[in-house]
C-alpha positions in Angstrom: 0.0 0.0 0.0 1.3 2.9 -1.0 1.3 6.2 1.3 -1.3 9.1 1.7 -0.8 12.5 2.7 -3.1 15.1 3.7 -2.7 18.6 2.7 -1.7 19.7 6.8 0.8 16.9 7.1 2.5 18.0 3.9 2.0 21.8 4.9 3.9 20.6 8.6 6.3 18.4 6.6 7.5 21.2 4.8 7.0 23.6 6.7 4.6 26.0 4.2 1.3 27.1 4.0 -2.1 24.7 2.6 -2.1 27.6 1.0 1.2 27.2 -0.8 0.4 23.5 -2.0 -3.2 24.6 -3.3 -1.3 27.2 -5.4 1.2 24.4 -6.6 -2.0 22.6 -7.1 -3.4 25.5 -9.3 -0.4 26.1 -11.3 -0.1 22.4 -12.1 2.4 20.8 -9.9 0.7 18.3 -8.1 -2.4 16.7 -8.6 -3.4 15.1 -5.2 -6.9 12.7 -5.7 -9.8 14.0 -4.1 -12.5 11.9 -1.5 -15.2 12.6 0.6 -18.7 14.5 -0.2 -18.2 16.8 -3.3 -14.4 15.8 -3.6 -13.3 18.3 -0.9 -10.6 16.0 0.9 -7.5 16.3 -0.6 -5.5 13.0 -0.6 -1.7 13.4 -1.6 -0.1 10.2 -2.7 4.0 9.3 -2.4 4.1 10.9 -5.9 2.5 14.3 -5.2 4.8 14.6 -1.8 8.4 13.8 -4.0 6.7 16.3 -6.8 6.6 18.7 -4.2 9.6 18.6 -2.6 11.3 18.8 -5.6 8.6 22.2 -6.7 10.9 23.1 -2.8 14.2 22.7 -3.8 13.6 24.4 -7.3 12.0 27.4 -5.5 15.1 27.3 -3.3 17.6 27.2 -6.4 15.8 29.9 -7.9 13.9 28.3 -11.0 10.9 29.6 -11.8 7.5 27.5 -11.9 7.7 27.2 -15.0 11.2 25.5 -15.3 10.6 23.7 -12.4 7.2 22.0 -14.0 9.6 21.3 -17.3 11.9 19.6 -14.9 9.2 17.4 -13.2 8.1 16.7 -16.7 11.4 15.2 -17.9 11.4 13.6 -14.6 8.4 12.0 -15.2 8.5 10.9 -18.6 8.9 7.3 -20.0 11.1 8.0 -22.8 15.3 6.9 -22.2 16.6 9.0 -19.5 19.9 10.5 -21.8 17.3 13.1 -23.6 16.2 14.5 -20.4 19.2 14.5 -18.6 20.5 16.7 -21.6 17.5 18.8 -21.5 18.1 19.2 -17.6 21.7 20.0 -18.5 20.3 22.9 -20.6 17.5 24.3 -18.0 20.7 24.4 -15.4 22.7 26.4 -18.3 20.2 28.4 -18.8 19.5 29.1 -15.3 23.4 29.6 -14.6 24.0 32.1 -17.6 20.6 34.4 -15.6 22.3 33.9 -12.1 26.3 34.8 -13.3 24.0 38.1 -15.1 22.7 39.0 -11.9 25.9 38.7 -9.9 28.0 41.0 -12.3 24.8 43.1 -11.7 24.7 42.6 -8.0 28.9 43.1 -8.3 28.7 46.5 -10.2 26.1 47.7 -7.7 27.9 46.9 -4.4 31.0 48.3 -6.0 28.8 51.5 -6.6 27.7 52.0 -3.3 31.0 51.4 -1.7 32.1 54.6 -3.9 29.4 56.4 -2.8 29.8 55.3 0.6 33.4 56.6 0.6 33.0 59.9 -0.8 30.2 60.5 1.3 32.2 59.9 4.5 34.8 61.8 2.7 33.0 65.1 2.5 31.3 64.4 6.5 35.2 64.3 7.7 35.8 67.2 5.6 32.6 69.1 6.7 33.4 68.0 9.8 36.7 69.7 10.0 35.7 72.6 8.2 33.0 73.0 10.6 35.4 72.7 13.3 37.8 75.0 11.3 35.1 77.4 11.0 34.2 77.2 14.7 37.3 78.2 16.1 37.6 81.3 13.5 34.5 82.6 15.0 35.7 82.1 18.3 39.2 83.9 18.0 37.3 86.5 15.9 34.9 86.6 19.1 38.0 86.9 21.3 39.7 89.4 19.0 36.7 91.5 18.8 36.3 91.4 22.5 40.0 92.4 23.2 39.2 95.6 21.0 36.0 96.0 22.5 37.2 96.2 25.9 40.2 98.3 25.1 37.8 100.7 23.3 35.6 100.5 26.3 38.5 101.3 28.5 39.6 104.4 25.9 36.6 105.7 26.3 35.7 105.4 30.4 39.6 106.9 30.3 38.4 109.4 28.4 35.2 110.2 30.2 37.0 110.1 33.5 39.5 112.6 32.2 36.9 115.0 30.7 34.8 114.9 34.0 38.3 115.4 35.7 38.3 118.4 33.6 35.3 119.8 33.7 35.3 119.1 37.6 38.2 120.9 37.5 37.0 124.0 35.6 33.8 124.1 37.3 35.5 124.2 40.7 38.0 127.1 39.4 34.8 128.8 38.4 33.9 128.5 40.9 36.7 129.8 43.6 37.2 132.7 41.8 33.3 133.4 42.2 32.1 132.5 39.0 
């Protein structure tokens, strides 16, 4: 006797959704037989559970449905097994030539961003000492302006102390002599 599946022991087996096998259901994948009132019950055979664990491991090496239902096709088919392995030989070339495309892709990219990266860090450390540069300018120019404001402030209280000394003067010689 050979063994039956249900759709949750498959779904806990594999550690996906019902969901997931009804999809591979719909797209053609597996065609589990059906029992009960109306055909609701799903009943996966031995077949159906190797059909989708392989669906799996194509989904995992990246082949699309598609590829993956040509694969289970040549798996599957009666005729001499040299045809399809050279037709399996030509679905993993294929699939080889997109994945090398995408990694000079993915190569080129990560290259790009490490430039940017760099010249962005580049122009933080310069704004950073530039900003730094630029703070202590306007802190000397603070101080500078402040040594010249305070000598000008002293200038002039000199001054004012020696005009009032003056006038303090004249106004008590005024007024000795009765004026």
């Amino acid at each position: 006797m050979s063994a039956h599946y249900t759709i949750t022991e498959l779904a806990r087996e594999f550690d996906i959704t019902p969901r997931a096998i009804r999809f591979y259901e719909d797209q053609g994948l597996l065609a589990p037989s059906r029992e009960g009132a109306g055909g609701q019950r799903r009943v996966y055979s031995g077949h159906d559970r190797t059909r989708l664990k392989l669906t799996l491991r194509g989904k995992r090496l990246g082949f699309t449905l598609t590829e993956i239902r040509r694969l289970l096709d040549l798996y599957e088919s009666p005729t001499d097994t040299v045809p399809q392995l050279r037709a399996f030989l030509a679905l993993i070339a294929e699939h080889r030539a997109v994945l090398d495309r995408q990694l000079e892709d993915l190569t080129a990219t990560l290259e790009d961003l490490s430039q940017y990266e760099a010249q962005c860090k580049m122009l933080l450390d310069g704004s950073a000492s530039s900003d730094a540069a630029e703070t202590a300018k306007a802190a000397d120019a603070a101080d500078t302006a402040g040594a010249a404001d305070a000598a000008d402030a002293a200038d002039a209280h000199a001054a004012n102390a020696a005009g009032a000394d003056a006038s303090d003067g004249a106004d008590a010689a005024n007024a000795a002599r009765g004026g």
